[in-house]
Backbone as XML, in Angstrom:
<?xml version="1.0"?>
<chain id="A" units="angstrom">
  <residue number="1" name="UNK">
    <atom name="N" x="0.841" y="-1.179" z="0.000"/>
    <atom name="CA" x="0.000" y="0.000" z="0.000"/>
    <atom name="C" x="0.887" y="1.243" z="0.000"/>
  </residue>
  <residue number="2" name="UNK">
    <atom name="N" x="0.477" y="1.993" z="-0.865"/>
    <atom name="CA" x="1.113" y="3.700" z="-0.391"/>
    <atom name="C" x="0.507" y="4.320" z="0.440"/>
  </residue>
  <residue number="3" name="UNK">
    <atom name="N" x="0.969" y="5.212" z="1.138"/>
    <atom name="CA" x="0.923" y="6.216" z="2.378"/>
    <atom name="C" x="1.871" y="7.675" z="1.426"/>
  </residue>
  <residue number="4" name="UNK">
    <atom name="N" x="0.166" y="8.316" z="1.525"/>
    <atom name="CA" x="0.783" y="9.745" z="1.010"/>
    <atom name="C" x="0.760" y="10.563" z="2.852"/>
  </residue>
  <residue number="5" name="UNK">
    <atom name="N" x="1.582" y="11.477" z="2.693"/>
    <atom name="CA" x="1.224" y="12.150" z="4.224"/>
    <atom name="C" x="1.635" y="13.912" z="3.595"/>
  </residue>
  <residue number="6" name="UNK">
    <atom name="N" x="0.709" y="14.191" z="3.803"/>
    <atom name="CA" x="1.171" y="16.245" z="3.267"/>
    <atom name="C" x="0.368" y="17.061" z="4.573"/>
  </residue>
  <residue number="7" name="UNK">
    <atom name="N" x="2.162" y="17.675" z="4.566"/>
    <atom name="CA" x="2.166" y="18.328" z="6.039"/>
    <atom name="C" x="1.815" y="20.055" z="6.032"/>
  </residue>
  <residue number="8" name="UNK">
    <atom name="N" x="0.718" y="20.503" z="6.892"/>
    <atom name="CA" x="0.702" y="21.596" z="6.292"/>
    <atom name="C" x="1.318" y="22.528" z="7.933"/>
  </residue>
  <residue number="9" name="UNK">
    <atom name="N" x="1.171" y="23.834" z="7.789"/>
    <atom name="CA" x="1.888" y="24.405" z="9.161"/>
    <atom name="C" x="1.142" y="25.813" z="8.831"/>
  </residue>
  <residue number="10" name="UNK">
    <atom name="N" x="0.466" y="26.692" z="9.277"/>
    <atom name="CA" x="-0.400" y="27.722" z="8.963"/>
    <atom name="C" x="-0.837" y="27.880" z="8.160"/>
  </residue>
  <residue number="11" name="UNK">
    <atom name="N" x="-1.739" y="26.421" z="7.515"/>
    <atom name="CA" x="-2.361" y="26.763" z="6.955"/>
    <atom name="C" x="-1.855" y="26.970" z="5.273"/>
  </residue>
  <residue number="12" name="UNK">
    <atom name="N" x="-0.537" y="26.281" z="5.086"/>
    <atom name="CA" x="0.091" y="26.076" z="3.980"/>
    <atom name="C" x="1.094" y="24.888" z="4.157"/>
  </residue>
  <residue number="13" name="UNK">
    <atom name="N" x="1.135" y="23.999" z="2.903"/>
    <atom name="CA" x="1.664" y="22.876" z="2.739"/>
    <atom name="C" x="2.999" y="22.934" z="2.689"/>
  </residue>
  <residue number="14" name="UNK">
    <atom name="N" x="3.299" y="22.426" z="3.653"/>
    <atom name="CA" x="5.112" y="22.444" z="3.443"/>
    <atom name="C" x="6.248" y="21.409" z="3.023"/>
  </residue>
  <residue number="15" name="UNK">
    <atom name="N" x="5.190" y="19.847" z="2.806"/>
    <atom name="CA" x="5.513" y="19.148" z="2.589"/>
    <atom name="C" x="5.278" y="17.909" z="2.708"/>
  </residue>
  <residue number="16" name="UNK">
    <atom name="N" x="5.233" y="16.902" z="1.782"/>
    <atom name="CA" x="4.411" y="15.554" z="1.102"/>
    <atom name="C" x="6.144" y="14.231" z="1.597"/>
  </residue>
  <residue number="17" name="UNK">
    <atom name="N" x="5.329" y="13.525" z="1.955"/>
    <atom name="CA" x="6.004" y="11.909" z="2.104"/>
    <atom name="C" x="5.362" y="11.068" z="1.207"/>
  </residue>
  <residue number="18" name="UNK">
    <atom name="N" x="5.904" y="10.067" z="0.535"/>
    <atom name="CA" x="5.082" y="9.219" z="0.098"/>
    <atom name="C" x="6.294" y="8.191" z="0.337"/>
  </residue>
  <residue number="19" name="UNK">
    <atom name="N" x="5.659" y="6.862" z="0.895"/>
    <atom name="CA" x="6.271" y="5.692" z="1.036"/>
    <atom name="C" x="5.510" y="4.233" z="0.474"/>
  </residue>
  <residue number="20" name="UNK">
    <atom name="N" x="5.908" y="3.346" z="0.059"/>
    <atom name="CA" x="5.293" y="2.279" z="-0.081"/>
    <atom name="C" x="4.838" y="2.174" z="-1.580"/>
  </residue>
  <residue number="21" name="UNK">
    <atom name="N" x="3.954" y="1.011" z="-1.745"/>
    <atom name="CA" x="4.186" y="0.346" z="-3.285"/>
    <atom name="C" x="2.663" y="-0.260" z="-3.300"/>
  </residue>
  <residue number="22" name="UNK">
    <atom name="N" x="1.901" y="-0.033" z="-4.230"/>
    <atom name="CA" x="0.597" y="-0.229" z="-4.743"/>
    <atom name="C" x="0.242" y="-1.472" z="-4.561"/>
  </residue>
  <residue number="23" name="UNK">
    <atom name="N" x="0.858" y="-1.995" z="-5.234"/>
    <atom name="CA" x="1.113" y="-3.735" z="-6.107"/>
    <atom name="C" x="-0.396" y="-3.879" z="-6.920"/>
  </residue>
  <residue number="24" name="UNK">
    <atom name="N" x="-0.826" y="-2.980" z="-7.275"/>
    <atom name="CA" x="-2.161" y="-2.853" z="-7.771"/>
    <atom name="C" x="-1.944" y="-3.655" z="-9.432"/>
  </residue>
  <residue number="25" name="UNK">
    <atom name="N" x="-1.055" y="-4.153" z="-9.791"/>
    <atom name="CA" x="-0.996" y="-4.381" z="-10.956"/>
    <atom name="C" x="0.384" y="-5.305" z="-10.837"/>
  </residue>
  <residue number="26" name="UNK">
    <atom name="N" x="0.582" y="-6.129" z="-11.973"/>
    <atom name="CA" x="2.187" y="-6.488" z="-12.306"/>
    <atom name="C" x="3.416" y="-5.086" z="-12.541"/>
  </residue>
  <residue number="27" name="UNK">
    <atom name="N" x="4.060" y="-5.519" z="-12.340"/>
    <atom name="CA" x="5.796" y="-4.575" z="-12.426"/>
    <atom name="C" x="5.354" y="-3.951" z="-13.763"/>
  </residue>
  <residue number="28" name="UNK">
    <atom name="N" x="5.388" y="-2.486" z="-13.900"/>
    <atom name="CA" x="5.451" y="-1.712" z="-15.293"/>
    <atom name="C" x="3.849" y="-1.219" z="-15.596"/>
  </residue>
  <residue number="29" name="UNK">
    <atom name="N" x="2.708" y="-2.376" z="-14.728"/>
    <atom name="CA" x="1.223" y="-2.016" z="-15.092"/>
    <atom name="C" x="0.706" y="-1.968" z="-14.372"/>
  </residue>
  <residue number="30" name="UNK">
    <atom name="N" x="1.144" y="-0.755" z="-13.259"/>
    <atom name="CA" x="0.893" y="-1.069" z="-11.907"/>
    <atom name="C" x="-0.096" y="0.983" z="-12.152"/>
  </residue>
  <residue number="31" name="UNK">
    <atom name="N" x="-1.101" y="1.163" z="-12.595"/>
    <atom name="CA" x="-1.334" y="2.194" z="-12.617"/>
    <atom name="C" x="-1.448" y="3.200" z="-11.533"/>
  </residue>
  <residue number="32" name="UNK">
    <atom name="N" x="-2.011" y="2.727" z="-10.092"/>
    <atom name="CA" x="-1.902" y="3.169" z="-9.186"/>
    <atom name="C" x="-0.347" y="4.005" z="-8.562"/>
  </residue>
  <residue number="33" name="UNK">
    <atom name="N" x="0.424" y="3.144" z="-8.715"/>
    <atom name="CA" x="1.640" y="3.708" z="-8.640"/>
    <atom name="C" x="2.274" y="4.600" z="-9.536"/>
  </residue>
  <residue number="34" name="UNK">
    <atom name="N" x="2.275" y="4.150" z="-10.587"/>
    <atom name="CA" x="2.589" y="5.301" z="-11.938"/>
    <atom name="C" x="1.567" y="6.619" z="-11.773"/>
  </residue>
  <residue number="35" name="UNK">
    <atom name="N" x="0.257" y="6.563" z="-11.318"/>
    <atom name="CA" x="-0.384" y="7.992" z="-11.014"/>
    <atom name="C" x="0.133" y="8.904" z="-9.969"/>
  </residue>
  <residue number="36" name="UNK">
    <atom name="N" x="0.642" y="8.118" z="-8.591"/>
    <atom name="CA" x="1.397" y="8.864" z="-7.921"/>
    <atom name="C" x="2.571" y="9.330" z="-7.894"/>
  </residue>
  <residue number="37" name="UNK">
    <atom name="N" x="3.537" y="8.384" z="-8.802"/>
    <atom name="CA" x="4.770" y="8.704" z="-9.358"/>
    <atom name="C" x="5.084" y="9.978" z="-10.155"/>
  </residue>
  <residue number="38" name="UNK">
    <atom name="N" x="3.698" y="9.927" z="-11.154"/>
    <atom name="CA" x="3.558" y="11.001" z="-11.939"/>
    <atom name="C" x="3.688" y="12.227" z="-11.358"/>
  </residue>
  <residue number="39" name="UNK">
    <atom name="N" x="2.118" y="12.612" z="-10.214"/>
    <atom name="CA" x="2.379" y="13.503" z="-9.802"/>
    <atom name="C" x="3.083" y="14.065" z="-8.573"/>
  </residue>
  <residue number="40" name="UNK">
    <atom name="N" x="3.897" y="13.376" z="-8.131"/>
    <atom name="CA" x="4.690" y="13.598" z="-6.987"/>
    <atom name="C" x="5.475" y="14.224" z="-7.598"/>
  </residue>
  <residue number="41" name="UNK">
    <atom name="N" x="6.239" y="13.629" z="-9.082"/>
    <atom name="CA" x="7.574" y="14.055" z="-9.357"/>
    <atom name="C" x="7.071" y="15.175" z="-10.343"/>
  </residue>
  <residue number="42" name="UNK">
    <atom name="N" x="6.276" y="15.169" z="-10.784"/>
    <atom name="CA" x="5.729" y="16.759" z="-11.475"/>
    <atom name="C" x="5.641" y="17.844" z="-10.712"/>
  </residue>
  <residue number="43" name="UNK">
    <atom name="N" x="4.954" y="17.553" z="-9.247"/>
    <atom name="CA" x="4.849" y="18.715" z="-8.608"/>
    <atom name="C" x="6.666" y="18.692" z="-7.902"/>
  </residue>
  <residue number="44" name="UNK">
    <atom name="N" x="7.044" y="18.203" z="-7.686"/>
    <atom name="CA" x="8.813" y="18.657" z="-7.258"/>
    <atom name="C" x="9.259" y="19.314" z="-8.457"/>
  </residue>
  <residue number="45" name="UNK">
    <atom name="N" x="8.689" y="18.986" z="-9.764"/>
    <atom name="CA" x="9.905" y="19.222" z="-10.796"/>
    <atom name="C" x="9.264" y="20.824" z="-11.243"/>
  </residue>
  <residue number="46" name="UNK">
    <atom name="N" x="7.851" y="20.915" z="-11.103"/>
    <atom name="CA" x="6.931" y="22.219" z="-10.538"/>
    <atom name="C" x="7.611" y="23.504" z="-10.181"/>
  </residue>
  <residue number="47" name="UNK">
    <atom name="N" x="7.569" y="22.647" z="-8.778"/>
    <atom name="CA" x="8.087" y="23.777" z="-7.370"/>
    <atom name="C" x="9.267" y="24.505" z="-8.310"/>
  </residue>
  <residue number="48" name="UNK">
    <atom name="N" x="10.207" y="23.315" z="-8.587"/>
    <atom name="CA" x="11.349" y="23.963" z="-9.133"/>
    <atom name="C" x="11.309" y="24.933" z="-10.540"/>
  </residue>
  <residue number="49" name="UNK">
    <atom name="N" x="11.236" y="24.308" z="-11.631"/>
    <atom name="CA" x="11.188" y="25.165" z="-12.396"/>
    <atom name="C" x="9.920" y="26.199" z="-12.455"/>
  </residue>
  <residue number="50" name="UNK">
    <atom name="N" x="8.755" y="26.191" z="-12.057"/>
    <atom name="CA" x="8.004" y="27.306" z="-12.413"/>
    <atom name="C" x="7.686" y="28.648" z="-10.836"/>
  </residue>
  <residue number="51" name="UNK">
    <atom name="N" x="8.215" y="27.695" z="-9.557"/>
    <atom name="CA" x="8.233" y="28.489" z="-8.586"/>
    <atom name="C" x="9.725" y="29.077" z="-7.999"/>
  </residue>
  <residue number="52" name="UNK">
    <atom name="N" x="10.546" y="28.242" z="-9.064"/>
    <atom name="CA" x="11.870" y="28.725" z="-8.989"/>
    <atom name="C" x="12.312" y="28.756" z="-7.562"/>
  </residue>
  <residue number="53" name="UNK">
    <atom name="N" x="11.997" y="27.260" z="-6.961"/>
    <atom name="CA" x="12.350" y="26.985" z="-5.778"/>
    <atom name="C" x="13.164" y="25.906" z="-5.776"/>
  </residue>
  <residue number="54" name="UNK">
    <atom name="N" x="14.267" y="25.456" z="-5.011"/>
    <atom name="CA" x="14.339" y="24.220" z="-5.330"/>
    <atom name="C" x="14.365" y="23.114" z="-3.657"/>
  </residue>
  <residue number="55" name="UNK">
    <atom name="N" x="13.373" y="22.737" z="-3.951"/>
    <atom name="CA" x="12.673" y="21.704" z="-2.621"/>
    <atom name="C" x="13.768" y="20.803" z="-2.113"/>
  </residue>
  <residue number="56" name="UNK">
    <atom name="N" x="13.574" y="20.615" z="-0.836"/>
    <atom name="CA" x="14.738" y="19.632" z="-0.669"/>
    <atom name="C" x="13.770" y="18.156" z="-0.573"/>
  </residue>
  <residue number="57" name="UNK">
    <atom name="N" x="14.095" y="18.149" z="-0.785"/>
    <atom name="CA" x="14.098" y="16.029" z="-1.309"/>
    <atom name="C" x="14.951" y="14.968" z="-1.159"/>
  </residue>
  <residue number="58" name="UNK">
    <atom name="N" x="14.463" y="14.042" z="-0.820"/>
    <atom name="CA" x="15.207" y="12.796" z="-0.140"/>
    <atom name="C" x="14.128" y="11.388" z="-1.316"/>
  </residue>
  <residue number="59" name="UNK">
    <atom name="N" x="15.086" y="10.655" z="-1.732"/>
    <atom name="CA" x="14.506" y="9.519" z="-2.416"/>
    <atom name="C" x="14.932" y="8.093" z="-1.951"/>
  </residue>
  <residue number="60" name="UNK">
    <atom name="N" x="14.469" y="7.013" z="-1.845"/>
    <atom name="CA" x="14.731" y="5.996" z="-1.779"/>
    <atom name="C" x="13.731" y="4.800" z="-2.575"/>
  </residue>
  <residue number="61" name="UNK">
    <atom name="N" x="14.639" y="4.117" z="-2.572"/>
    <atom name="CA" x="13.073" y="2.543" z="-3.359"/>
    <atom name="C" x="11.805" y="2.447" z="-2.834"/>
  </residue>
  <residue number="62" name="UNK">
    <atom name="N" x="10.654" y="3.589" z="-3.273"/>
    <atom name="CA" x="9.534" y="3.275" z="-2.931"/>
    <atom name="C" x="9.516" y="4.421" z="-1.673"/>
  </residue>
  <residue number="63" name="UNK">
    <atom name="N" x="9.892" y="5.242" z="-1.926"/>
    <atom name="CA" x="9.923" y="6.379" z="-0.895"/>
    <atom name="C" x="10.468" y="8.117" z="-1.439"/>
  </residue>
  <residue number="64" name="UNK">
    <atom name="N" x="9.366" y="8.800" z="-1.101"/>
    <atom name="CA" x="9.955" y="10.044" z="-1.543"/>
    <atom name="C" x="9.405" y="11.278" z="-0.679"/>
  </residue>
  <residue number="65" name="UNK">
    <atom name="N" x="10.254" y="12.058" z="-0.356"/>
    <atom name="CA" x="10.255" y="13.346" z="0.187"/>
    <atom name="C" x="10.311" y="14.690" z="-0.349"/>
  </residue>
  <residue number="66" name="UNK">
    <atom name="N" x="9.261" y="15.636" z="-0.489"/>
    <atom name="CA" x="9.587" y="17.076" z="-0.476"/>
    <atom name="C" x="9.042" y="17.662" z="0.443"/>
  </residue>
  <residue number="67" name="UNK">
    <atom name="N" x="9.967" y="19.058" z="0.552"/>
    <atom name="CA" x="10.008" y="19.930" z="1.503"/>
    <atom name="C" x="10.175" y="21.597" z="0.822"/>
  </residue>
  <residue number="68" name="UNK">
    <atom name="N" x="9.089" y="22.632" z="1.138"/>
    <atom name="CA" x="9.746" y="23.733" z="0.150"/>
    <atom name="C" x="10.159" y="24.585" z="1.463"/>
  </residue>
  <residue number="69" name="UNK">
    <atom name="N" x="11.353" y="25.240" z="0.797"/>
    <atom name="CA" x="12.243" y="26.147" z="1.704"/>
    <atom name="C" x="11.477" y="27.020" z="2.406"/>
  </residue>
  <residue number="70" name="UNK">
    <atom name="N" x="11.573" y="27.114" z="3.721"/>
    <atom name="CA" x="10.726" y="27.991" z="4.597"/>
    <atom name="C" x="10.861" y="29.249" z="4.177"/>
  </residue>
  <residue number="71" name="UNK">
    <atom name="N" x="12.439" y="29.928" z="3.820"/>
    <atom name="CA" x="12.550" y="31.020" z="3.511"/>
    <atom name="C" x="13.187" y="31.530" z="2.138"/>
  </residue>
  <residue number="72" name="UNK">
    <atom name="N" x="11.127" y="31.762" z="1.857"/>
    <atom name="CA" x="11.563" y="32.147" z="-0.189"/>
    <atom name="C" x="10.689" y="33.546" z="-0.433"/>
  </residue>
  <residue number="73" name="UNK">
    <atom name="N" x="10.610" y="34.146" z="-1.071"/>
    <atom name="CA" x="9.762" y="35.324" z="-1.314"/>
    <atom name="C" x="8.381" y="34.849" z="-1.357"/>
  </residue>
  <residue number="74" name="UNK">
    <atom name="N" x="7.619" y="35.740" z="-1.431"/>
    <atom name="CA" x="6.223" y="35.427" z="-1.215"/>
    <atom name="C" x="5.385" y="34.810" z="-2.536"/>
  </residue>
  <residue number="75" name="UNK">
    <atom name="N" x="6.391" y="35.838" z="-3.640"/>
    <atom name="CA" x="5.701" y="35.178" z="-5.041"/>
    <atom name="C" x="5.920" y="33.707" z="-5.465"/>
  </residue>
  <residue number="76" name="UNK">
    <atom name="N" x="7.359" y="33.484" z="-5.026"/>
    <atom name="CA" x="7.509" y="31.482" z="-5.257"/>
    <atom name="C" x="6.364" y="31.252" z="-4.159"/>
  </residue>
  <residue number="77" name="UNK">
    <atom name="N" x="6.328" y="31.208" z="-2.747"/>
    <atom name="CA" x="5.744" y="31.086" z="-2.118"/>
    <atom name="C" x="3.877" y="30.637" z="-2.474"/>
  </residue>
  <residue number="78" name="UNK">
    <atom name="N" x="4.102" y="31.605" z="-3.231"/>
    <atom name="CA" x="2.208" y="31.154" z="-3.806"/>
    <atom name="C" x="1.736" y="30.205" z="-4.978"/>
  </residue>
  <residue number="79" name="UNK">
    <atom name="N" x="3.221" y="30.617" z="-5.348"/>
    <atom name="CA" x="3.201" y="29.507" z="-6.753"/>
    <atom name="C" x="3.288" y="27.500" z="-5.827"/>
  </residue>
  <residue number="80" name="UNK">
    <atom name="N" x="4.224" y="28.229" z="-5.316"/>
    <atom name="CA" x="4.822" y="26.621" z="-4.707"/>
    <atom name="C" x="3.348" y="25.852" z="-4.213"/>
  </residue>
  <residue number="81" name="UNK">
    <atom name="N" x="2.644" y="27.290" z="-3.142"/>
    <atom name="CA" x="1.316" y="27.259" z="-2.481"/>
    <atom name="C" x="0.414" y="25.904" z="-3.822"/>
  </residue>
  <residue number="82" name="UNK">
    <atom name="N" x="0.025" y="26.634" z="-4.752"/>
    <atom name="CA" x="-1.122" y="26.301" z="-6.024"/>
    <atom name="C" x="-0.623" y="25.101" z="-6.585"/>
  </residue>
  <residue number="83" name="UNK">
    <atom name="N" x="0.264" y="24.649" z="-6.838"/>
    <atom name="CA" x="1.156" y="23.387" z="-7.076"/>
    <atom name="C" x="0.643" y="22.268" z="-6.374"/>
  </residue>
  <residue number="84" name="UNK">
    <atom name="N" x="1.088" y="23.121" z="-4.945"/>
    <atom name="CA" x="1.003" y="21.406" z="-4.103"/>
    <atom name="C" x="-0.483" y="21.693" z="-3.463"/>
  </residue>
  <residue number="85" name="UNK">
    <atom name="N" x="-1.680" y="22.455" z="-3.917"/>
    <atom name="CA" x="-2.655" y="22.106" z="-3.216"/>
    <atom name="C" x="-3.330" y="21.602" z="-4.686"/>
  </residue>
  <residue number="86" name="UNK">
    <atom name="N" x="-3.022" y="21.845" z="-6.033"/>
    <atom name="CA" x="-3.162" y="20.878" z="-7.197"/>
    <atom name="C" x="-2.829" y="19.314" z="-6.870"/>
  </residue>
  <residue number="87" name="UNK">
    <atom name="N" x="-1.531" y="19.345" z="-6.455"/>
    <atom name="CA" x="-1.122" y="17.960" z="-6.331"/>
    <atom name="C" x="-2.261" y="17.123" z="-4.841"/>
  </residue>
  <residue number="88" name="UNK">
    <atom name="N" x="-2.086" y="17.901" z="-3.959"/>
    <atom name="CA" x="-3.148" y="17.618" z="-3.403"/>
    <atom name="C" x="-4.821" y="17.128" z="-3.203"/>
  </residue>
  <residue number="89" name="UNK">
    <atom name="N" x="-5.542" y="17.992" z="-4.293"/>
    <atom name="CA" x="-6.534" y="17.324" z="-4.843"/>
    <atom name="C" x="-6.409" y="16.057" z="-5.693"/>
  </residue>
  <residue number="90" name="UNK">
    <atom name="N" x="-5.326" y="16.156" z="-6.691"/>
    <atom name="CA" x="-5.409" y="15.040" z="-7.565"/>
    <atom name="C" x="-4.633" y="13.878" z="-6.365"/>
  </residue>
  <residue number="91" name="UNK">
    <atom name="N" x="-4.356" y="13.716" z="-5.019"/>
    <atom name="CA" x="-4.202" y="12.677" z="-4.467"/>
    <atom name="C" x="-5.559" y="12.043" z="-3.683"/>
  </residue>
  <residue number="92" name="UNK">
    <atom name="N" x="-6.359" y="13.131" z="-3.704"/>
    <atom name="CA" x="-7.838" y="13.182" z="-3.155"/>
    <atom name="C" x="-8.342" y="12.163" z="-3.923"/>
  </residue>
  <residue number="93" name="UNK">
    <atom name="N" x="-7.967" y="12.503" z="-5.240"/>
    <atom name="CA" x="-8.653" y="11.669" z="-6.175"/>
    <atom name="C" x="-8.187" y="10.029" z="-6.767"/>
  </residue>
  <residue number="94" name="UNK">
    <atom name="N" x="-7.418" y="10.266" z="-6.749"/>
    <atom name="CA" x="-6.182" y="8.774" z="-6.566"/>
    <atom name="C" x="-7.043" y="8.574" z="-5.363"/>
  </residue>
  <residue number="95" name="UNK">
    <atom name="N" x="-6.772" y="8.739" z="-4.199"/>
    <atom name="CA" x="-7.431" y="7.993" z="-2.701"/>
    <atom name="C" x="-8.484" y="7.466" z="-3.267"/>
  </residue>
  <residue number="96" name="UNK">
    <atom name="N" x="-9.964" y="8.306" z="-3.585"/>
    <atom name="CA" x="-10.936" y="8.323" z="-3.896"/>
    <atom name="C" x="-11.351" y="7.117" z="-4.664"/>
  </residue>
  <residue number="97" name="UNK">
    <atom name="N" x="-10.583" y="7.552" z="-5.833"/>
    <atom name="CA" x="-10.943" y="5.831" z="-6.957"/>
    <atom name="C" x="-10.052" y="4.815" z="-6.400"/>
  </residue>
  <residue number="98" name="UNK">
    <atom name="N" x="-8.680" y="4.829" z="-5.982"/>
    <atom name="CA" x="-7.868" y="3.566" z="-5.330"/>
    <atom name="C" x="-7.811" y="3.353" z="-4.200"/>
  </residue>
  <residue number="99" name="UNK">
    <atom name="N" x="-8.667" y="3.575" z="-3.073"/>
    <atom name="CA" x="-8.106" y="3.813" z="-2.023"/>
    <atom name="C" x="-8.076" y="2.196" z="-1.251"/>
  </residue>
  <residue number="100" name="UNK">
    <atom name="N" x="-8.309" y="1.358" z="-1.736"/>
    <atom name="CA" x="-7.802" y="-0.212" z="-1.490"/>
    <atom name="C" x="-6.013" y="-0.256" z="-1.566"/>
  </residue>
  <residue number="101" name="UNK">
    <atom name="N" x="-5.548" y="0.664" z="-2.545"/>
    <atom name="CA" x="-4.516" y="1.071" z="-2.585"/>
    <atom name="C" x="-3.507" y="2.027" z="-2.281"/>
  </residue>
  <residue number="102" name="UNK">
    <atom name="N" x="-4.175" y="2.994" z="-1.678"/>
    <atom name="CA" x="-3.557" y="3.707" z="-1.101"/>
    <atom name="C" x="-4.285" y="4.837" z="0.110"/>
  </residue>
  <residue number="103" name="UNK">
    <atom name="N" x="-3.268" y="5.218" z="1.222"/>
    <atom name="CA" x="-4.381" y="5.398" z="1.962"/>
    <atom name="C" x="-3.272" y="7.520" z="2.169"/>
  </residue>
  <residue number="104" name="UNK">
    <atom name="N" x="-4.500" y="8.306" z="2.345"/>
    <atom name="CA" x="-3.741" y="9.888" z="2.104"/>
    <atom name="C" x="-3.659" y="10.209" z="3.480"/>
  </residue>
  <residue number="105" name="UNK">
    <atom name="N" x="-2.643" y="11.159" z="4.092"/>
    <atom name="CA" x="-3.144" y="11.433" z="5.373"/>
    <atom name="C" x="-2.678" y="13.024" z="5.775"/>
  </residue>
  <residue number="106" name="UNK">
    <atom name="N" x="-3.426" y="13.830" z="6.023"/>
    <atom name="CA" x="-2.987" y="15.195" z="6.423"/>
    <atom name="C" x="-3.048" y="15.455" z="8.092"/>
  </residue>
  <residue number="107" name="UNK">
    <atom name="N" x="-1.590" y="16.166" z="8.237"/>
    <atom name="CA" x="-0.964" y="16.516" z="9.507"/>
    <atom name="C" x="-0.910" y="18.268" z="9.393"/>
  </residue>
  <residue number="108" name="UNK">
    <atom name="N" x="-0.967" y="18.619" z="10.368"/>
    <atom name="CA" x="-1.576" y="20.045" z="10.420"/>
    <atom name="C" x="-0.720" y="20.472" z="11.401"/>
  </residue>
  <residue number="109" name="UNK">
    <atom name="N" x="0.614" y="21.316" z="11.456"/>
    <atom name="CA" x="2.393" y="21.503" z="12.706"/>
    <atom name="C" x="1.854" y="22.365" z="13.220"/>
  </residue>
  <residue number="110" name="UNK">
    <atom name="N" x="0.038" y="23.342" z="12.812"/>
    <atom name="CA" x="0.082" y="24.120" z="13.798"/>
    <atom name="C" x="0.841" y="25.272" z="13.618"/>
  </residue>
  <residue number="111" name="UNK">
    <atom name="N" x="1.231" y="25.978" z="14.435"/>
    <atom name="CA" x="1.736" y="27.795" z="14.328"/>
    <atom name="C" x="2.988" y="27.246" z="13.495"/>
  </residue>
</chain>
């Protein structure tokens, strides 16, 4: 199963975990996984080139991390904002139709 987790902290997202593996399909036709693959690494590749941020990130087999820099101007800041609450719905929706396969979870750091 995947475990998405997107962390937000006043009220803005600061950052998505995703760990674990679908198995919703054979190796290569595993759609569940390729949908989150997709947009995990779109919205990192996002942040970066169109919010001109560059997220720190950590990868491993079946595991991935972003994080956007606490301290960026306000205009990346909103861009980065619209990105990951895009990426956010479309995990709503992944949950929604797969959620035998994957389960979403939002954490809220508070001030």
């Amino acid at each position: 199963m995947i475990e998405v987790v997107i962390r937000s902290r006043k009220n803005k997202i600061v950052s998505y975990e995703i760990s674990g593996h679908a198995e919703s399909g054979e190796y290569g036709h595993d759609i569940v996984c390729s949908a989150v693959s997709v947009l995990s690494i779109t919205t990192a590749n996002n942040i970066y080139e169109m919010a001109l941020m560059k997220p720190i990130t950590k990868t491993e087999d079946g595991y991935l991390y972003v994080e956007i820099p606490f301290h960026s101007p306000d205009k990346q800041q909103e861009m980065a904002q619209t990105l990951l609450k895009a990426f956010s719905n479309a995990m709503k929706a992944v949950e929604k139709n797969y959620g035998q396969y994957i389960t979403l979870k939002f954490e809220n750091g508070g001030q």
